[in-house]
VOGU-122500 format. One record per atom (N, C-alpha, C, O): residue in one letter; atom name; x, z negated, y negated. Coordinates in steps of 0.2 Angstrom, whole numbers. Atoms other than C-alpha are relative to their C-alpha. Layout:
N
   resn   name      c1      c3      c2
      A     CA       X       Z       Y
...
END
This chain:
175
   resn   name      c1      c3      c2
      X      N      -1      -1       7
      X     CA     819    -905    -637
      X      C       0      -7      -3
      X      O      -4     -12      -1
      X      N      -1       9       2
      X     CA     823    -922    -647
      X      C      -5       3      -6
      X      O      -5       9      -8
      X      N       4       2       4
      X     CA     809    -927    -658
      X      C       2      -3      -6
      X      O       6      -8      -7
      X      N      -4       2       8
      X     CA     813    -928    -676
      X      C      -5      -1      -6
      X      O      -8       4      -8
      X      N       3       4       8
      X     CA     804    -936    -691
      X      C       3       1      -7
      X      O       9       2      -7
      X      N      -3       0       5
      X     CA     805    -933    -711
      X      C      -1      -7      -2
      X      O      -6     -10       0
      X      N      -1       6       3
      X     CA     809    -949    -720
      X      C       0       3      -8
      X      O       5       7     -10
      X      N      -1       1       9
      X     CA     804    -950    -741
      X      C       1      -4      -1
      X      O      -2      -8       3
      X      N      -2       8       1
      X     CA     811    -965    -746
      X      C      -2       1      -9
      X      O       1       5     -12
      X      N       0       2       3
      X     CA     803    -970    -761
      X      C      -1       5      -8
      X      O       1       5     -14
      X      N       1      -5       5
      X     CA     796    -954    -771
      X      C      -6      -3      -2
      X      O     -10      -3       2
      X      N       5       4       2
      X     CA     785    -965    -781
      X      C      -2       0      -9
      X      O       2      -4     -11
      X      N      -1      -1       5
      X     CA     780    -962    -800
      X      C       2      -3      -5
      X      O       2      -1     -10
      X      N      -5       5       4
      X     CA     789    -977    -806
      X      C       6       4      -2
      X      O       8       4      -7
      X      N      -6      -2      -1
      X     CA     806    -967    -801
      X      C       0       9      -7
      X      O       5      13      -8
      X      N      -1      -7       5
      X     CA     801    -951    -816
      X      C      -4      -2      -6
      X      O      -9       1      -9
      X      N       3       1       8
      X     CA     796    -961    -832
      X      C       4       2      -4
      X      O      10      -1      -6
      X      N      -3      -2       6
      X     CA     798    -951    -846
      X      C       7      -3      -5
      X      O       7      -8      -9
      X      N      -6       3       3
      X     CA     816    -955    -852
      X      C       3      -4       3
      X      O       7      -6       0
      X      N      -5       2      -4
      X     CA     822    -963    -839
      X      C      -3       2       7
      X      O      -3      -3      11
      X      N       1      -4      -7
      X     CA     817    -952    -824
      X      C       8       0       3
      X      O      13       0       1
      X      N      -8      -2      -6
      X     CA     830    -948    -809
      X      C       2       5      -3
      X      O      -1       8      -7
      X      N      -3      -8       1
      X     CA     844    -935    -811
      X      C      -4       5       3
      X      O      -8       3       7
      X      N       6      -6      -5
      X     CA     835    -919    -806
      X      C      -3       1       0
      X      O      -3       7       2
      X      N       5       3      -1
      X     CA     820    -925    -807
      X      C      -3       5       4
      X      O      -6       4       9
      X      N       6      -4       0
      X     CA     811    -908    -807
      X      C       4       4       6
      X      O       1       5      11
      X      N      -3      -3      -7
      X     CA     823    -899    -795
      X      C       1      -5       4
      X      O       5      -2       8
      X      N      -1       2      -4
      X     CA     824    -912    -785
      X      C      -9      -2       3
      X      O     -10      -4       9
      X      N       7       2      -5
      X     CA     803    -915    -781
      X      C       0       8       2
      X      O      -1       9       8
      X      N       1      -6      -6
      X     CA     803    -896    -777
      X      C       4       4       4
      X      O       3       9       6
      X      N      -6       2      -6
      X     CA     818    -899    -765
      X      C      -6      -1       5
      X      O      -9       3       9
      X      N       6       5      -2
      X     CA     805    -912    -758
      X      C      -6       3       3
      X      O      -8       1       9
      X      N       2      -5      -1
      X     CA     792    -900    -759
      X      C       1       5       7
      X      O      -2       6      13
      X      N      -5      -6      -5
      X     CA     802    -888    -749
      X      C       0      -2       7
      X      O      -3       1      11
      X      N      -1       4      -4
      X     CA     806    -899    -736
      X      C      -6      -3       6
      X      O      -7      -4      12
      X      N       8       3      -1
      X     CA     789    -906    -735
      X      C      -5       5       6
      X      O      -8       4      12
      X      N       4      -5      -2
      X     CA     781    -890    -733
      X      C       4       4       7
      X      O       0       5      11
      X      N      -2       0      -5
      X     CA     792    -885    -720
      X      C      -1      -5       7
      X      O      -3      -4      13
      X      N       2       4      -5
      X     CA     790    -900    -710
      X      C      -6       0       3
      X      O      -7       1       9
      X      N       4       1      -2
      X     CA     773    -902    -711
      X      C      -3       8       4
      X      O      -7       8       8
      X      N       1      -8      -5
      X     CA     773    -880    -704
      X      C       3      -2       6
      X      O       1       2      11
      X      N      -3       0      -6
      X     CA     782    -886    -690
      X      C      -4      -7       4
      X      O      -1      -9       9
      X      N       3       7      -4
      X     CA     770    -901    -684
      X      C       5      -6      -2
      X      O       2     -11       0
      X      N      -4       4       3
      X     CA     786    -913    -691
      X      C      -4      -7      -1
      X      O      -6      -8      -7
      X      N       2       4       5
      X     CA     779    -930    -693
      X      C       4      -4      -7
      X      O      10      -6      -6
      X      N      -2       1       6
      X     CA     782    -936    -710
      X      C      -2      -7      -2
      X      O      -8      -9      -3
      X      N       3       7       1
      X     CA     782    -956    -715
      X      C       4       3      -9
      X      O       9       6     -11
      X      N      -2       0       7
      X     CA     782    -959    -734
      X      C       1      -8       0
      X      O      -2     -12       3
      X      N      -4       5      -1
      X     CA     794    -974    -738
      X      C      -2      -1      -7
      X      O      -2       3     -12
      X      N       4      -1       8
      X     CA     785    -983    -753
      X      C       4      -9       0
      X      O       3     -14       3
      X      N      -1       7       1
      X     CA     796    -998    -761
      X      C      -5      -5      -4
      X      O     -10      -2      -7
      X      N       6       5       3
      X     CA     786   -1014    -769
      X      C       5      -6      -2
      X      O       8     -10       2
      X      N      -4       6       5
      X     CA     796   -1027    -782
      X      C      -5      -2      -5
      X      O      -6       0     -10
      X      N       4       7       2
      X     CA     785   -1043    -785
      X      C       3       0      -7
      X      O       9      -2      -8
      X      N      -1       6       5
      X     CA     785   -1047    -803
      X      C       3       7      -4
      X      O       3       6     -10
      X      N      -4      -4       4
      X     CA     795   -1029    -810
      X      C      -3       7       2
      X      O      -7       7       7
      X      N       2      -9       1
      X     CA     792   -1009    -811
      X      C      -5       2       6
      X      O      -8       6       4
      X      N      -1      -4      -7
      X     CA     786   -1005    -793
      X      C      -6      -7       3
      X      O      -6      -8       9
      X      N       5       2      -4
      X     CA     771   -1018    -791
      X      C      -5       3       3
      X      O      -7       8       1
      X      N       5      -3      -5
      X     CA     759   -1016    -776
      X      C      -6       2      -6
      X      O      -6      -2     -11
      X      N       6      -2      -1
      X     CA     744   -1007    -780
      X      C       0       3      -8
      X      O      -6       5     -10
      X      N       0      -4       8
      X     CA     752   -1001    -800
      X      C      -1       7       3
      X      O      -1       9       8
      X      N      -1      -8       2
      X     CA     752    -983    -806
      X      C       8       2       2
      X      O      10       7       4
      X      N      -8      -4      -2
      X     CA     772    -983    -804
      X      C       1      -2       7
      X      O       6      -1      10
      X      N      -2       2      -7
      X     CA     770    -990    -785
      X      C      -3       7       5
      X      O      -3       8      11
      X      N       7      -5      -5
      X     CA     759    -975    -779
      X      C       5       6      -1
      X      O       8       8      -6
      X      N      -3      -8       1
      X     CA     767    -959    -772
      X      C      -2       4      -5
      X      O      -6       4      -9
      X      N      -1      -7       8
      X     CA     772    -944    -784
      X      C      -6       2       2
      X      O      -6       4       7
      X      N       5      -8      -2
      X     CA     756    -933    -785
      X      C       2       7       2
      X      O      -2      11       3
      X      N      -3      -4      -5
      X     CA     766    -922    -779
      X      C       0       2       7
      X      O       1       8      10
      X      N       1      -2      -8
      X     CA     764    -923    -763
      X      C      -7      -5       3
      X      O      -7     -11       2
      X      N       5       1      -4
      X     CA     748    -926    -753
      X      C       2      -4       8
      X      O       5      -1      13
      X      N      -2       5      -5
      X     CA     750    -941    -741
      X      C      -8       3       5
      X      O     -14       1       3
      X      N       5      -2      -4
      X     CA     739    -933    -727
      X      C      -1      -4       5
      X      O       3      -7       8
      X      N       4       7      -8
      X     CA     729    -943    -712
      X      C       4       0       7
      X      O       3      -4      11
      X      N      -7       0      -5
      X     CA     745    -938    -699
      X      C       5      -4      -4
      X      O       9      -7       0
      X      N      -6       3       2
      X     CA     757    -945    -712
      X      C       0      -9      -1
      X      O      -3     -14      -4
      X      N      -1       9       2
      X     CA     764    -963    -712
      X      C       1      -2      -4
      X      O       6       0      -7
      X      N      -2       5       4
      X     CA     765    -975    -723
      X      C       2      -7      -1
      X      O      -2     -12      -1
      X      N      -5       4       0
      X     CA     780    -986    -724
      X      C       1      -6      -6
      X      O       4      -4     -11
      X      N       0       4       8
      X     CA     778   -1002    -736
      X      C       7      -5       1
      X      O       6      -9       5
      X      N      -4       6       0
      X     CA     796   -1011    -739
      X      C       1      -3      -5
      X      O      -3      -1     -10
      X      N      -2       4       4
      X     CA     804   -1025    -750
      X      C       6       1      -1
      X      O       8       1      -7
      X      N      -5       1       3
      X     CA     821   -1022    -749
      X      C       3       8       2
      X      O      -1      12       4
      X      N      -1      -7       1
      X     CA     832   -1007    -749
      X      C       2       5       9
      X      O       4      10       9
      X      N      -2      -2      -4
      X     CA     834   -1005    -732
      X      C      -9       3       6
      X      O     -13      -2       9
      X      N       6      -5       0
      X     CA     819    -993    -725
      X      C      -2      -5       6
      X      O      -8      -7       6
      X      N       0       3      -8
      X     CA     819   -1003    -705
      X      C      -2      -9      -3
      X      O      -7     -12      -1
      X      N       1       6      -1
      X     CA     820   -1020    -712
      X      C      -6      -3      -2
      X      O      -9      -2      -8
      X      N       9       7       1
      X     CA     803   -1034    -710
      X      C      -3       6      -2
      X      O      -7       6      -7
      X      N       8      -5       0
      X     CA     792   -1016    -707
      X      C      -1       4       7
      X      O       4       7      11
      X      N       0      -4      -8
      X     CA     786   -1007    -691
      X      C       4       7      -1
      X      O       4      10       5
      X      N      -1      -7      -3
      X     CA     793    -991    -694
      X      C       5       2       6
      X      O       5       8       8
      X      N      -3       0      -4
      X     CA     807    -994    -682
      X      C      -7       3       7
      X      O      -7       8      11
      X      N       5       2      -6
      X     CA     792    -998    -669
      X      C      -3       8       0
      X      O      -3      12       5
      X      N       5      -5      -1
      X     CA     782    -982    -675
      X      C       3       7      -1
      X      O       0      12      -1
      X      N      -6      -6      -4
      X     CA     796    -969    -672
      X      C       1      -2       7
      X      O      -2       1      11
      X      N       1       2      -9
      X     CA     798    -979    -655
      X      C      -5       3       3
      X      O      -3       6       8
      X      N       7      -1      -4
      X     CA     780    -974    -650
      X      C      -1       6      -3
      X      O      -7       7      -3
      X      N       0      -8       0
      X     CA     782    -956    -656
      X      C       7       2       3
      X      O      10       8       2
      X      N      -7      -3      -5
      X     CA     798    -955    -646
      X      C       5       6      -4
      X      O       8      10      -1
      X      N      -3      -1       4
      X     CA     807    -950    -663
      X      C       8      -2       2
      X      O      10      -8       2
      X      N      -6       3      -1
      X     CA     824    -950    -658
      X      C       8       5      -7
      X      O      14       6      -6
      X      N      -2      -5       2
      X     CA     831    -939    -674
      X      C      -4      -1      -9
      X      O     -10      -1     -11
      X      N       5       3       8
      X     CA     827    -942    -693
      X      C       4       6      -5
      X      O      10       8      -5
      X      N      -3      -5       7
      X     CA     828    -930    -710
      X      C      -2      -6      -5
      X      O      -7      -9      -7
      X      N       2       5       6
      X     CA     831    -942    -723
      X      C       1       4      -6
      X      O       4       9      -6
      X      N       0       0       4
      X     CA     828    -940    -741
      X      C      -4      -4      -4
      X      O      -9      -7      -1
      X      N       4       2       2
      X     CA     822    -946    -756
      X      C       5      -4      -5
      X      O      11      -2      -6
      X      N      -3       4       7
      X     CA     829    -959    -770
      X      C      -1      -9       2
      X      O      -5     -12       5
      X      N      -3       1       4
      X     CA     838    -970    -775
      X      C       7      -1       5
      X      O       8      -6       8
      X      N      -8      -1      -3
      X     CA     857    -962    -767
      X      C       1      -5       2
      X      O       1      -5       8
      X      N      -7       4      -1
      X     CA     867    -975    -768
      X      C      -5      -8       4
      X      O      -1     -13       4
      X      N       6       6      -1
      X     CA     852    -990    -761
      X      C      -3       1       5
      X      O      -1      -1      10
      X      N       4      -1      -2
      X     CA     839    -986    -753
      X      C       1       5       6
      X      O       0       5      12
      X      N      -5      -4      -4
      X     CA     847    -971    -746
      X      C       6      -1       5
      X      O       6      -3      11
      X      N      -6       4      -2
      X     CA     861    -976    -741
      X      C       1      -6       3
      X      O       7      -8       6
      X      N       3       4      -4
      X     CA     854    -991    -733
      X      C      -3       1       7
      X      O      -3      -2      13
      X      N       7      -1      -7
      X     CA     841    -983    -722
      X      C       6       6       3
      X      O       7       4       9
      X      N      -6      -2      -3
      X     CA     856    -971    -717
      X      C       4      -5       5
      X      O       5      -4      11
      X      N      -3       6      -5
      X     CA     865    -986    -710
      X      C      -1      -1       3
      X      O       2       1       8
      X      N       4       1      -7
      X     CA     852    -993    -701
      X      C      -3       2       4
      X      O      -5      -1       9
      X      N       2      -5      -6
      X     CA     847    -978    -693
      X      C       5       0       4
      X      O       5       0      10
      X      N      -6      -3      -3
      X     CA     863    -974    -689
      X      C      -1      -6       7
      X      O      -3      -4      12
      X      N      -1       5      -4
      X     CA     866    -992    -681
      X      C      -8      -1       6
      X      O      -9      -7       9
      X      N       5       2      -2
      X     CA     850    -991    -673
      X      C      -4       6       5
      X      O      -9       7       8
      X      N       0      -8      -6
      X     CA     854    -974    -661
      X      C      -3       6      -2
      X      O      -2      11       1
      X      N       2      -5       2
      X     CA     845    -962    -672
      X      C       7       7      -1
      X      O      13       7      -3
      X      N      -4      -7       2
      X     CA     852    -944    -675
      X      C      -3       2      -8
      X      O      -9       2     -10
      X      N       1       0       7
      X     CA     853    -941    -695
      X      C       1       6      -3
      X      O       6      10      -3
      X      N      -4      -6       4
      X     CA     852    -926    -705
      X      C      -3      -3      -7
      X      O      -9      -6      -8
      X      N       2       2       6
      X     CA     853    -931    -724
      X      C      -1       7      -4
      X      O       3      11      -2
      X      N      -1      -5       3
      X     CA     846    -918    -736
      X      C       4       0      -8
      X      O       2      -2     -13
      X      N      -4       4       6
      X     CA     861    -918    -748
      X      C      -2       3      -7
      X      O       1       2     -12
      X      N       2      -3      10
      X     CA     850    -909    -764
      X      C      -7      -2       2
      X      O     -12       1       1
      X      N       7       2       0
      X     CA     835    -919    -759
      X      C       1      -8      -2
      X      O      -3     -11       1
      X      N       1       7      -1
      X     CA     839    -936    -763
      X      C       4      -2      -8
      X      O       7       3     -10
      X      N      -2       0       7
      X     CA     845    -943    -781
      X      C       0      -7      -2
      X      O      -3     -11       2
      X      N       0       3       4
      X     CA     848    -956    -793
      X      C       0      -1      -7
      X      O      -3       3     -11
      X      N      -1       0       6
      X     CA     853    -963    -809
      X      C       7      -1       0
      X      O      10      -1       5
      X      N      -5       2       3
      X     CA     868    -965    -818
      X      C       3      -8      -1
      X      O      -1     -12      -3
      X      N      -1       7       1
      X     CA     878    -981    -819
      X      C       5       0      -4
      X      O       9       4      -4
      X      N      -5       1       6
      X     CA     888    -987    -833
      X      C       9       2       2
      X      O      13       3      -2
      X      N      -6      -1      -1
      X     CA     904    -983    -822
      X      C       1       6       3
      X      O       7       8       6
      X      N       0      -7      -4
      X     CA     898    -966    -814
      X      C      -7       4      -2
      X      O     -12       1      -4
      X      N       5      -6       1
      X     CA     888    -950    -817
      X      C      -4      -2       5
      X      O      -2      -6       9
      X      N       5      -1      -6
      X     CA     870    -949    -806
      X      C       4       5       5
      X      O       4       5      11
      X      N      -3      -6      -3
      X     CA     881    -933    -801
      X      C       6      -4       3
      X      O       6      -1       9
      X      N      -5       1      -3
      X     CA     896    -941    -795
      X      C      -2      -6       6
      X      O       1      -8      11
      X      N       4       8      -5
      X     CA     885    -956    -785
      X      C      -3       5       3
      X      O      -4       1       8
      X      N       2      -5      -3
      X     CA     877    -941    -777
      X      C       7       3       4
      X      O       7       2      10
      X      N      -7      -3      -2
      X     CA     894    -932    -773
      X      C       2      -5       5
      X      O       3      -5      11
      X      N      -2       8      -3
      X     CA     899    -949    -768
      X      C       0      -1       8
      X      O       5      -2      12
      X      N       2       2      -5
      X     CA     888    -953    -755
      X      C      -1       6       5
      X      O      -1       6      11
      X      N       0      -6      -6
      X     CA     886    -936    -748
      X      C       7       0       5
      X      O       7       2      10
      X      N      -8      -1      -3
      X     CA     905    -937    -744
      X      C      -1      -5       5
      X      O       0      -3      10
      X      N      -1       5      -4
      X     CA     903    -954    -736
      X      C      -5       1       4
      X      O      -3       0      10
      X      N       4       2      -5
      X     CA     888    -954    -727
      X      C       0       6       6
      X      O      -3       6      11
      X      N      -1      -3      -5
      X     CA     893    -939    -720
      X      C       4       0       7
      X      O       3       4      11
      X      N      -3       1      -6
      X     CA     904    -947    -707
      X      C      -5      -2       4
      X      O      -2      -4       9
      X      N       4       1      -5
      X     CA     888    -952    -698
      X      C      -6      -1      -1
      X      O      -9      -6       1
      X      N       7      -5       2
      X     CA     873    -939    -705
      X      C       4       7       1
      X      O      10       7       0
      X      N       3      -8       1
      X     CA     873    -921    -704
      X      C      -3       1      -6
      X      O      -8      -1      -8
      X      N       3      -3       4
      X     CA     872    -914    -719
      X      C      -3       7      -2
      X      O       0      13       0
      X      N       3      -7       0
      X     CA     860    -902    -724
      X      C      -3       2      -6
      X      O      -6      -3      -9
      X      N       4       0       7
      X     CA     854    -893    -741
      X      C      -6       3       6
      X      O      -7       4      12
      X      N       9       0       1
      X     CA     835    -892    -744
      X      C      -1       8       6
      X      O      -4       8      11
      X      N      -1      -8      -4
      X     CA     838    -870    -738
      X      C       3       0       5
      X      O       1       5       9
      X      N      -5       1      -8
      X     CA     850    -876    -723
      X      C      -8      -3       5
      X      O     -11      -1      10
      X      N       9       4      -4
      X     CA     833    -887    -716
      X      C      -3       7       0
      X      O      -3      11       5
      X      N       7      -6      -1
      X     CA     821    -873    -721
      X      C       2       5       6
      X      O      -1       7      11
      X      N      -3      -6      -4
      X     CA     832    -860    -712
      X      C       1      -4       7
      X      O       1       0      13
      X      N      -2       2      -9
      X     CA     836    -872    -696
      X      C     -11       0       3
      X      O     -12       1       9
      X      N       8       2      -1
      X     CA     815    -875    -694
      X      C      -3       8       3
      X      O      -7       9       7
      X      N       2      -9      -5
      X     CA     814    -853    -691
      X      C      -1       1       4
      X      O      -2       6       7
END
């Protein structure tokens, strides 16, 4: 059976400040939830993917850099600290999937069109097998596109080499 990993990229409480929170916010952390909780019933290990920007929003060791209280980063689960938007680059987690013989990843998590969409890539190109959870992952709005259409977007594109799955298709494959 191929060994599979959830990946959160970046649920962190910088990403839900009042008035400028992600699209979704609230149906999107109990997507998250969802997923979580299924995972961790199934032995699933789970890395939390936590960005860090020197000098802006998301500095080490602030209130906005610290996973969502939403989810309970438990003593099995990893924590992945990156700088840029691509989840593998200048951090072990390529290494510590290697050495749990993870050949198979559930991505989710923020920000679509970046960070997402990044770590998709590099997995891809890096032999993994991808399932993206397409109602678990979000952003913002950008002066030339809805959050909803950069979501729509990306699920189209990235599905030429992920597996897309909603949040209920995951829970339902894990029975």
């Amino acid at each position: 059976m191929t060994r599979t990993a959830l990946l959160i990229i970046d649920v962190q409480n910088g990403m839900f400040k009042r008035g400028s929170s992600v699209c979704n916010d609230a149906k999107l952390l109990y997507n998250l939830k969802k997923v979580t909780a299924s995972a961790k019933s199934e032995g699933m290990p789970i890395f939390y993917i936590q960005h860090e920007t020197k000098g802006k929003q998301l500095n080490r060791n602030s209130i906005e850099w610290q996973i969502h209280p939403f989810f309970k980063v438990e003593k099995d689960d990893e924590v992945i600290h990156k700088t840029t938007p691509d989840s593998f680059h200048q951090t072990n987690l390529e290494q510590k999937l290697r050495d749990r013989q993870i050949q198979h990843l559930v991505i989710s998590g923020i920000q679509t069109e970046v960070c997402v969409d990044t770590t998709c890539r590099s997995a891809f190109s890096k032999g993994f097998s991808i399932d993206l959870i397409l109602d678990a992952h979000s952003t913002w709005s950008s002066p030339d596109l809805s959050a909803h259409k950069i979501i729509q977007h990306h699920n189209r594109t990235l599905g030429w080499f992920t597996n897309l799955l909603s949040t209920d298709g995951f829970v339902e494959r894990l029975k």
